[in-house]
MARZA-893413 format. One record per residue: residue in one letter; x, y, z of N, C-alpha, C in turn. Coordinates in pm, whole numbers, padded with zeros to 5 digits, always signed. Example, Ala and Ser with C-alpha at 12.3 -4.5 7.8 and 13.67 -1.06 7.14 Angstrom:
! residues 2
A+01319-00569+00780+01230-00450+00780+01320-00330+00780/S+01285-00225+00708+01367-00106+00714+01290+00003+00787/
This chain:
! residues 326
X+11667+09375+05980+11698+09284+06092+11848+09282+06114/X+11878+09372+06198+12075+09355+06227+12079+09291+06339/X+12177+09211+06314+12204+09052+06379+12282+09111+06548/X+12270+09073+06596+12375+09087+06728+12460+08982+06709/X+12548+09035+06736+12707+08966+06728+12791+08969+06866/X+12760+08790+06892+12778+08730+07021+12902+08701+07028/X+13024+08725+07105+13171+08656+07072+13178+08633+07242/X+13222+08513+07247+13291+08453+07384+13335+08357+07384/X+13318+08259+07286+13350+08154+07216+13523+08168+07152/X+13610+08064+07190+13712+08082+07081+13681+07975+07002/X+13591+07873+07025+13653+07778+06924+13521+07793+06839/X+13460+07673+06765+13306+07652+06725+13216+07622+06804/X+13094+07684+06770+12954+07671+06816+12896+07526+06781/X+12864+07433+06913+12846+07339+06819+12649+07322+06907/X+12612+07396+06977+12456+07374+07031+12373+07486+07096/X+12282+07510+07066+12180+07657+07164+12080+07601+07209/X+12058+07638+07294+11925+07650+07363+11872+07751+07433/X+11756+07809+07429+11705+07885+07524+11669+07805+07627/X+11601+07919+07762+11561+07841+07848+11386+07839+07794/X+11318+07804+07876+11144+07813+07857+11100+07945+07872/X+11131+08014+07933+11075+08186+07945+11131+08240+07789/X+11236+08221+07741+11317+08261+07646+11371+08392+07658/X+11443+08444+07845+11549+08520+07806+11633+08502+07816/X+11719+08355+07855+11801+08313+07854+11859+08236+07752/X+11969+08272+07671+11998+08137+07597+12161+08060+07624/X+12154+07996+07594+12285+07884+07653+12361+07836+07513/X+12498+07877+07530+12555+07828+07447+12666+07689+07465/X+12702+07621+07361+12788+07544+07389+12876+07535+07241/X+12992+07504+07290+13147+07550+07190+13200+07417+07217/X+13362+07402+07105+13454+07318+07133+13536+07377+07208/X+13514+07516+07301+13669+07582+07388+13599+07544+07535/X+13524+07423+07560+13506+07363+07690+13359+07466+07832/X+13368+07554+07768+13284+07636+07853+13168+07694+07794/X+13063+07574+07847+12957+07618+07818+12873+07785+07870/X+12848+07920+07765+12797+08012+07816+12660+08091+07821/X+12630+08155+07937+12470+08169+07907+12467+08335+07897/X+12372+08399+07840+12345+08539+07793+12252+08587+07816/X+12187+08705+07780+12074+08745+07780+12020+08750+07630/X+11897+08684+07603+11859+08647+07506+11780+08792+07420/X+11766+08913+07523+11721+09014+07411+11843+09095+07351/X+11949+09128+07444+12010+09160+07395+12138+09152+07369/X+12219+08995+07386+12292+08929+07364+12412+08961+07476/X+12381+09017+07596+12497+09054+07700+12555+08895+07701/X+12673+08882+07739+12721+08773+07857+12705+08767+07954/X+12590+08676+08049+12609+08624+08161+12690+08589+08268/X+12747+08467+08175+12859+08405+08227+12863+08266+08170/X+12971+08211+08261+13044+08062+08141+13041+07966+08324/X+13031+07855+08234+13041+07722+08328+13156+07662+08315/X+13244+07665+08421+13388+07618+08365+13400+07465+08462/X+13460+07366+08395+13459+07270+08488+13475+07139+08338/X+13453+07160+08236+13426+07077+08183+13607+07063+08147/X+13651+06963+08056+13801+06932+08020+13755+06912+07885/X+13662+06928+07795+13670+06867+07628+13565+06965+07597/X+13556+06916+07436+13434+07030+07408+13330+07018+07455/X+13235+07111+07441+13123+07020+07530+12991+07035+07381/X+12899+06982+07379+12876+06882+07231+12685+06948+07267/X+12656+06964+07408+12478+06953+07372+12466+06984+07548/X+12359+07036+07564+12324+07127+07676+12162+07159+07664/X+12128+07109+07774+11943+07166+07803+11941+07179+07929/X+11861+07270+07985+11807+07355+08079+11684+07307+08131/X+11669+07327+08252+11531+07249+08310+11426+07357+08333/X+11287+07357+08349+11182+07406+08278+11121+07543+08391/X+11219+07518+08515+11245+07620+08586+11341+07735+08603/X+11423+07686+08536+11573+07746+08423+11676+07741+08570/X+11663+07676+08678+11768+07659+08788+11883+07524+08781/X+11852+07467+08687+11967+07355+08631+11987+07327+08488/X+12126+07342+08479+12161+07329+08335+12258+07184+08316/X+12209+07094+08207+12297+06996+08225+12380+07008+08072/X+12507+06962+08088+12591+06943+07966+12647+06853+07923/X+12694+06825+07808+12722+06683+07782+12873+06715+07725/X+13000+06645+07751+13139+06679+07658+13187+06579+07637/X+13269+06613+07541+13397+06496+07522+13529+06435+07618/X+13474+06514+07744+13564+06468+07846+13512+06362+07886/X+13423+06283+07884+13349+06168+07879+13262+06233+08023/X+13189+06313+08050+13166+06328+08165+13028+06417+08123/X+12898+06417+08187+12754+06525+08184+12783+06576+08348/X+12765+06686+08284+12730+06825+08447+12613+06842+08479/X+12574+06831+08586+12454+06934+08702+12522+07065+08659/X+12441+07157+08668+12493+07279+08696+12383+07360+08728/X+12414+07475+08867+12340+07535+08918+12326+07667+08824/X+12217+07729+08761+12239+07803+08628+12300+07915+08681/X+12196+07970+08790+12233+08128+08875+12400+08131+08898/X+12470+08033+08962+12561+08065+09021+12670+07989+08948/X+12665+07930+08880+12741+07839+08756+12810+07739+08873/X+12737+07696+09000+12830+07603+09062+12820+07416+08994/X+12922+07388+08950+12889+07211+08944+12804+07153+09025/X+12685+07092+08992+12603+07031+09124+12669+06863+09141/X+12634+06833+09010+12723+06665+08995+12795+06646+08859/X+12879+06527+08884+12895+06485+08781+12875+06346+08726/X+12840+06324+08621+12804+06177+08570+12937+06156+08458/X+12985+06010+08506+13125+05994+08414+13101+05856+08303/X+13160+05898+08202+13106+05742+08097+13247+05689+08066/X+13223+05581+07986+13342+05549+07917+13410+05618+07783/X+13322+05703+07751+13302+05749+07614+13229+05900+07564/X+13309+05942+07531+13237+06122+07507+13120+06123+07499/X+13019+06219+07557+12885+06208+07537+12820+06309+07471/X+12766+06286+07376+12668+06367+07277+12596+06430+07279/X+12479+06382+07328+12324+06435+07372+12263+06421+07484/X+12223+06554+07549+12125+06546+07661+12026+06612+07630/X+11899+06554+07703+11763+06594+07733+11687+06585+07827/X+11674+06651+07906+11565+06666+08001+11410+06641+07983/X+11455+06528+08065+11216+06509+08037+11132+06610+08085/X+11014+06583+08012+10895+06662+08093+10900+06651+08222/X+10913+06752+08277+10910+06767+08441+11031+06708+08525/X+11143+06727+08428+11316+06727+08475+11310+06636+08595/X+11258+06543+08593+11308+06439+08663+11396+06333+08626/X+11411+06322+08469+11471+06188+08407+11589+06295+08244/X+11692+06201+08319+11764+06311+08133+11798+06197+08036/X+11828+06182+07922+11888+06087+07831+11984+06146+07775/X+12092+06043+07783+12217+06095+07746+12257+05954+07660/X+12298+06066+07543+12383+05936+07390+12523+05966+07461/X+12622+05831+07450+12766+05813+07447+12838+05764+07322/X+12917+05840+07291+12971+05770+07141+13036+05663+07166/X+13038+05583+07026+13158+05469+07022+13289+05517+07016/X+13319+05437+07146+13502+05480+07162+13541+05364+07196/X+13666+05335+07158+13793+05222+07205+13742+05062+07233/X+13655+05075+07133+13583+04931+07149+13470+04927+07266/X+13394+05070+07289+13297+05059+07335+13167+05136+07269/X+13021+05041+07262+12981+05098+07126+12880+05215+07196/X+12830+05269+07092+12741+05400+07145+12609+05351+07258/X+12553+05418+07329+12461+05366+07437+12348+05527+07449/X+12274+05493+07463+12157+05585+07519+12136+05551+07643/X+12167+05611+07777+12151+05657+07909+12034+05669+07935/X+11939+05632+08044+11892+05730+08111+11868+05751+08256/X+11888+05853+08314+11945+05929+08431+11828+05986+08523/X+11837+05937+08679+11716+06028+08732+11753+06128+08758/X+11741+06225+08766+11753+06347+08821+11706+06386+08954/X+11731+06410+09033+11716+06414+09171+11658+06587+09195/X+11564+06623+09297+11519+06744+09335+11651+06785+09414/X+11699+06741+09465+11751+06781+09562+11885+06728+09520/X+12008+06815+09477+12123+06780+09442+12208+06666+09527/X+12186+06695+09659+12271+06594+09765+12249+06464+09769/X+12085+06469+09685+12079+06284+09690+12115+06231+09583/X+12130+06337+09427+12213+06273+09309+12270+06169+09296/X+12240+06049+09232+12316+05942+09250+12339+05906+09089/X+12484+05847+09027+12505+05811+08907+12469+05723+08841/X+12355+05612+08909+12357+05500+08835+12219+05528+08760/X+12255+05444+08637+12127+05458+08561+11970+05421+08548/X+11899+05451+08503+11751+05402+08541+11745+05286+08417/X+11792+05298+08319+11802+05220+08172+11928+05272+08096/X+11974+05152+08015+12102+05145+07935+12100+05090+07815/X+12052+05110+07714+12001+05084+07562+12150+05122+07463/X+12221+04980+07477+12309+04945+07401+12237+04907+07236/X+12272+05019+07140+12196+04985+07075+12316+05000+06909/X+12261+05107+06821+12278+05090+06679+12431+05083+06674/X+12444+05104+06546+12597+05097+06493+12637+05236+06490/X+12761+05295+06484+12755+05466+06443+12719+05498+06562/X+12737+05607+06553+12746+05742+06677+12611+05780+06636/X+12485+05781+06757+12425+05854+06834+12411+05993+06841/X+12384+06114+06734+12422+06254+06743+12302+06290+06851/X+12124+06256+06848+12093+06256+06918+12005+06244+06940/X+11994+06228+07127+11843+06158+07112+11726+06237+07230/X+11606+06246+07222+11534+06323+07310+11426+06262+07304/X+11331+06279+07425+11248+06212+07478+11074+06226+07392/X+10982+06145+07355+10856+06155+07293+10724+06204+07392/X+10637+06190+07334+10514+06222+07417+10519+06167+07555/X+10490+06246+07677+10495+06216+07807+10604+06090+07840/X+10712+06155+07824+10835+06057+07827+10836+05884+07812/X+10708+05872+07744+10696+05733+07739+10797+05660+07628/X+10864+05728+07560+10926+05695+07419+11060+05776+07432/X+11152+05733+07351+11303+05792+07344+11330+05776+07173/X+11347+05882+07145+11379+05952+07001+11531+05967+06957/X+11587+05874+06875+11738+05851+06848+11750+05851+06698/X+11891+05934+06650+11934+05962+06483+12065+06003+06548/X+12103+05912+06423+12273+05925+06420+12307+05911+06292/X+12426+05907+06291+12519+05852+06182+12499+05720+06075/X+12387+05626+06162+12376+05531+06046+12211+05570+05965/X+12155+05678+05968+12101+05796+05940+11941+05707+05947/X+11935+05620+06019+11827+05565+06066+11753+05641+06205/X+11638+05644+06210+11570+05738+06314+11500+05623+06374/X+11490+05592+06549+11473+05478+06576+11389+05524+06686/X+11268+05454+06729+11228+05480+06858+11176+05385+06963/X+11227+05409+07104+11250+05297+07209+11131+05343+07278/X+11124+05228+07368+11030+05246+07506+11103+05255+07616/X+11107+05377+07656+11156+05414+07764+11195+05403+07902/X+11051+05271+07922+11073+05167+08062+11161+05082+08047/X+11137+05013+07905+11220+04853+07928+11317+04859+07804/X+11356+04968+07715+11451+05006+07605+11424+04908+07495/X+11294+04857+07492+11281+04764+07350+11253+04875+07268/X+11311+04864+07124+11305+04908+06996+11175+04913+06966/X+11066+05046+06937+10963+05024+06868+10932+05030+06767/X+10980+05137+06698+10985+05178+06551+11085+05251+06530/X+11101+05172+06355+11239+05281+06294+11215+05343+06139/X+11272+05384+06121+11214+05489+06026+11235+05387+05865/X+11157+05455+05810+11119+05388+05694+11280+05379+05605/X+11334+05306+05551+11506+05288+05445+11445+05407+05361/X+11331+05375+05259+11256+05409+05146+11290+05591+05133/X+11226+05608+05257+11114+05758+05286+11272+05831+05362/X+11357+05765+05459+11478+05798+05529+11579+05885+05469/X+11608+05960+05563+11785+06005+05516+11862+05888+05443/X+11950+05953+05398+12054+05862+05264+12184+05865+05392/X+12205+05988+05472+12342+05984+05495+12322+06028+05692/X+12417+06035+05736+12426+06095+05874+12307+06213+05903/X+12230+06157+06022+12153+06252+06083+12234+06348+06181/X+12248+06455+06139+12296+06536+06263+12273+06613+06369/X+12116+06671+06346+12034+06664+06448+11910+06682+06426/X+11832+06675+06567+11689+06624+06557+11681+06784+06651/X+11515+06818+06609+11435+06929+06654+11311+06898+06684/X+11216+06911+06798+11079+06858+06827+10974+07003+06782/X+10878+06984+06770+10798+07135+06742+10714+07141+06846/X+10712+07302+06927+10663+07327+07035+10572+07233+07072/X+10500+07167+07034+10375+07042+07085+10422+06965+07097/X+10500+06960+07059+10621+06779+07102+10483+06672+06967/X+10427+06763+06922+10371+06644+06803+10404+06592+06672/X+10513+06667+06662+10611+06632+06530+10788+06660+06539/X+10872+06612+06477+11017+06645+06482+11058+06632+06349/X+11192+06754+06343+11270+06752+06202+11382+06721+06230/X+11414+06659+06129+11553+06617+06123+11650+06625+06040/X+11782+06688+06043+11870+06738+05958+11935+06666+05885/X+11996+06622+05788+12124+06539+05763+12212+06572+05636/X+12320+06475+05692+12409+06551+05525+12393+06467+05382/X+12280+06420+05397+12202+06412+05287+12169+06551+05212/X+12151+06652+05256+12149+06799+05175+11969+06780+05227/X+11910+06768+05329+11760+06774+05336+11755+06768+05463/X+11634+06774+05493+11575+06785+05665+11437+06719+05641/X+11364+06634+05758+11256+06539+05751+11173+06610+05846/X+11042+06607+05809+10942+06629+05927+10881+06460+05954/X+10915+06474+06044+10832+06331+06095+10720+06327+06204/X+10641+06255+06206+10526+06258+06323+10615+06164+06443/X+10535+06183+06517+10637+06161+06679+10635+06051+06697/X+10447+06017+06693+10405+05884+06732+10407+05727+06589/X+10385+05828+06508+10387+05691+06435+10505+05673+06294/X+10618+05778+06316+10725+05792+06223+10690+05750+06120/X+10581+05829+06094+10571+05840+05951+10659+06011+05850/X+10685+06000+05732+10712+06125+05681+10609+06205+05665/X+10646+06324+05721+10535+06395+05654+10595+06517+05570/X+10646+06620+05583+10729+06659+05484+10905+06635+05436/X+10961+06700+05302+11091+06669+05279+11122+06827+05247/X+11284+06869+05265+11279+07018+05252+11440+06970+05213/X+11490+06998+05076+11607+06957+04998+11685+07123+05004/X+11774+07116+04994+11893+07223+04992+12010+07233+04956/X+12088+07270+04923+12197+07262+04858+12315+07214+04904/X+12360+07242+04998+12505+07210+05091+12411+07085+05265/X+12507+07010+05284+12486+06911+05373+12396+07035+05528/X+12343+06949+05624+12249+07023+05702+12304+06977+05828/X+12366+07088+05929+12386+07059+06040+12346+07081+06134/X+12234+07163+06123+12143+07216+06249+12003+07274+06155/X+11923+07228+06255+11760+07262+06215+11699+07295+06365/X+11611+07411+06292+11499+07450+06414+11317+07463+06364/X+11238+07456+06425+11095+07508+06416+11075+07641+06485/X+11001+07693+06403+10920+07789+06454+10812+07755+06528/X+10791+07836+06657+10682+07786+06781+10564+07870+06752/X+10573+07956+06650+10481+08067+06630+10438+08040+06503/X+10564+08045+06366+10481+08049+06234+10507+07939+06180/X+10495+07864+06049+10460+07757+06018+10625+07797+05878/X+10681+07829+06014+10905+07795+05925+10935+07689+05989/X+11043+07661+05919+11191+07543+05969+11282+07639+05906/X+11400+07617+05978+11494+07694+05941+11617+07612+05942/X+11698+07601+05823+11813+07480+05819+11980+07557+05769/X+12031+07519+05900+12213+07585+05873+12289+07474+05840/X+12431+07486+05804+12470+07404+05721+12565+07478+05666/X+12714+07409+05588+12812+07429+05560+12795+07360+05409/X+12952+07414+05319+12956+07351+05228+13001+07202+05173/X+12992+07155+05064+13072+07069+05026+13235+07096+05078/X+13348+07016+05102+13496+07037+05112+13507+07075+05007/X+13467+07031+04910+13537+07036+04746+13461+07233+04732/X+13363+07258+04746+13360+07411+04713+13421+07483+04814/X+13446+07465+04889+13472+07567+05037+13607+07672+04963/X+13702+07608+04869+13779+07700+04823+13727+07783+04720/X+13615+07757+04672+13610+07818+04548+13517+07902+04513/X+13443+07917+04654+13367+08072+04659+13464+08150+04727/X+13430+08286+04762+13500+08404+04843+13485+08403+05020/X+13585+08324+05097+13533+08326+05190+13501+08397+05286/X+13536+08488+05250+13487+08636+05361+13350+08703+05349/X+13258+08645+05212+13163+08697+05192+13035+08669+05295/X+13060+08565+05359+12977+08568+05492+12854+08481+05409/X+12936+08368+05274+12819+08265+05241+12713+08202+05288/X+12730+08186+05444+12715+08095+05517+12589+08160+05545/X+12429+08051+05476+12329+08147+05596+12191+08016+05626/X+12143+08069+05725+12057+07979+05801+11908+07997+05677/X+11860+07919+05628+11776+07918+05522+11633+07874+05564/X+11492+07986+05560+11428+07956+05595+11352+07912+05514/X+11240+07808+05524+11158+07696+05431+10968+07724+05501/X+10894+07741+05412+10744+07729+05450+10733+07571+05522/X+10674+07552+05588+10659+07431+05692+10622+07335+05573/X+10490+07442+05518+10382+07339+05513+10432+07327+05324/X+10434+07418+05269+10457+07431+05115+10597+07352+05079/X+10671+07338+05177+10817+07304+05176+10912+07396+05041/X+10818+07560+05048+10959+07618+04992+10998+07715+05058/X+11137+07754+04954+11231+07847+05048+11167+07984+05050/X+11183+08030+05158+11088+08171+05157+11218+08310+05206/X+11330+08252+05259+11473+08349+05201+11607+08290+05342/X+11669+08362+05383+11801+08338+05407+11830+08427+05510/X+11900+08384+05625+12003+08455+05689+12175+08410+05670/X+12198+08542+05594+12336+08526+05575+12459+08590+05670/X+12620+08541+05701+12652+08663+05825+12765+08561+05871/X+12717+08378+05891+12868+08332+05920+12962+08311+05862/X+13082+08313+05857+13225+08286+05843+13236+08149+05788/X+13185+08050+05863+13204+07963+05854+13038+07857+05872/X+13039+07701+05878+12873+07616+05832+12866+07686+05954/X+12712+07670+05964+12644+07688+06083+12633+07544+06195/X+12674+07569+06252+12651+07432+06366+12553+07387+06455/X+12507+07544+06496+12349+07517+06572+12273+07618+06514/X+12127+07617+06594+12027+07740+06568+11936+07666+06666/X+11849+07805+06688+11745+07771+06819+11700+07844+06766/X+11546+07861+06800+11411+07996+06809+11388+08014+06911/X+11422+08118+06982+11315+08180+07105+11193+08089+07119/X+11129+08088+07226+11025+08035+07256+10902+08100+07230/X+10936+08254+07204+10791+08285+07113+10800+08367+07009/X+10917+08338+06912+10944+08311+06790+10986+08411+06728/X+11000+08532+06808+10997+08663+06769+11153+08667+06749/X+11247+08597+06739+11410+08611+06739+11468+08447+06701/X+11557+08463+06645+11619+08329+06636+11804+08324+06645/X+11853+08214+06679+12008+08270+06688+12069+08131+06636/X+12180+08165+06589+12257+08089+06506+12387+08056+06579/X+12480+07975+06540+12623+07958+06609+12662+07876+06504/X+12812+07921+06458+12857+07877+06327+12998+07796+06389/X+13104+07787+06262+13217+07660+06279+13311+07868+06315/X+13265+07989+06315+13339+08067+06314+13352+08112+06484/X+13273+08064+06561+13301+08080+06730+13178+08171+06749/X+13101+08268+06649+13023+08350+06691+12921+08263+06741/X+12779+08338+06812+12674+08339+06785+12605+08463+06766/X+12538+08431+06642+12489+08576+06597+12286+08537+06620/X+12265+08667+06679+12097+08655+06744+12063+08764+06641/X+11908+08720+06600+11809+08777+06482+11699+08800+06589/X+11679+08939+06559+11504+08973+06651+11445+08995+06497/X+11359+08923+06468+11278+08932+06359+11225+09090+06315/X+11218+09145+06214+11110+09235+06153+11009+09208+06119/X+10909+09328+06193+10763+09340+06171+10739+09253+06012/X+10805+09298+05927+10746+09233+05779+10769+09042+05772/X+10844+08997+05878+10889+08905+05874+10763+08809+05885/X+10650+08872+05986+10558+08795+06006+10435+08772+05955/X+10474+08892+05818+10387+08900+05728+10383+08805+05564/X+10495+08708+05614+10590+08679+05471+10447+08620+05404/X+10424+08604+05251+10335+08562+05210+10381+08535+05059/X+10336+08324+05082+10427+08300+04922+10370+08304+04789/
């Protein structure tokens, strides 16, 4: 399996997404320009320029003709994908984290961090068919936990809103009227910062990363645990497989070791785990630096990574890959 080696990025990779067909994938960096590629064979597309900060989280709508982004310029983009034109812009008080597009891209949710004495908030946004009638004000405004919001995405038939952050509690709202429904068990929970959340192709379960050194499978509807998958160095990005029954978890080291392995050896690798057995079944090794995101293709046959080193490096799986047997 030789990796394609994506460079357009100067700074870090900090989010991927494909689109729904899965030949598109979308990257997002701290050098402000979010870029999109060709997902078989890692060409450059092109870049969305318009943003002023890094930009933090990016999803694509289910027709792949709008891409929205979220940055630290305190500001989320429309963006027309084909032609990279700005459609709108939505402005906050406060850098924004996470976007998601609902089922049937009419509604997005967007986390805002706590800044300058304003505390974190979960958004949510209509989305308009028709760009010219775009309007900024919100549909709901769920002033809610303590800690930064890394992120949040929408539950079964957008009736529910799915939030993990920093106070490493996993919380879930009702989406009409933003009352709190359930939050995740102290007991069964992350110990430390959630850094991100992953849904599995059915939208009937989600994992969740944190620098607790583990990742959670949780059920959607009734947040309960259902598996735990422990690892060695803190977890900054997790994905599912839409095809085989992996999770795959990237992640950087402790500060305290980062000097004291060899750092050119390309330590850094995205670690794949049996779903269901919760063991490790082996490794992609190759970044420079932690891994910051990872995505799977949409039909599972490739997966791509984006590290703290600016790459993104894309995996088309080997035939034996789909044979793994523990």
């Amino acid at each position: 399996m030789r990796p394609i080696l994506m460079k357009g990025h100067e700074r870090p990779l900090t989010f991927l997404k494909y689109n729904r067909e899965g030949d598109l994938l979308f990257s997002c960096a701290k050098d402000h320009n979010p870029t999109v590629w060709f997902a078989d064979n890692g060409e450059r597309l092109g870049t969305y320029r318009g943003h002023n900060g890094a930009v933090w989280c990016c999803d694509v709508s289910r027709d792949s003709m709008r891409l929205i982004t979220g940055s630290a310029d305190q500001t989320v983009k429309l963006w027309n994908v084909q032609s990279g034109i700005p459609l709108f812009t939505f402005n906050f008080d406060s850098p924004a984290r996470s976007v998601d597009f609902s089922v049937g891209d009419k509604l997005a949710v967007i986390t805002t961090d706590p800044f300058m004495g304003v505390t974190s908030a979960i958004h949510v946004k209509r989305i308009a068919s028709d760009p010219a009638d775009q309007t900024a004000e919100s549909a709901l405004v769920i002033r809610g936990p303590q800690g930064r919001i890394n992120r949040a995405v929408w539950g079964p038939l957008n009736n529910t809103i799915i939030s993990a952050g920093e106070d490493s509690v996993i919380r879930i709202w009702d989406s009409e009227t933003g009352k709190l429904l359930k939050t995740s068990d102290i007991e069964a929970g992350h110990k430390k910062a959630i850094t991100s959340l992953a849904k599995s192709a059915d939208g009937s379960h989600f994992l969740t990363g944190s620098h607790d050194k583990s990742a959670k499978l949780w059920d959607v509807r009734t947040l309960t645990l259902i598996k735990t998958y422990t690892t060695e160095r803190p977890v900054n990005a997790v994905s599912m497989s839409p095809l085989l029954d992996h999770v795959v978890l990237g992640g950087g080291q402790d500060a305290s070791a980062v000097t004291t392995t060899d750092h050119r050896a390309g330590k850094f690798e995205a670690k794949f785990y049996d779903k269901i057995l919760q063991e490790e079944i082996g490794g992609v090794k190759g970044h420079f630096g932690p891994i910051n995101a990872l995505a799977f293709n949409p039909d599972g046959k490739s997966f791509s990574s984006g590290g703290e080193d600016g790459y993104v490096r894309l995996h088309h799986f080997d035939q034996d890959y789909f044979h793994i047997k523990i």
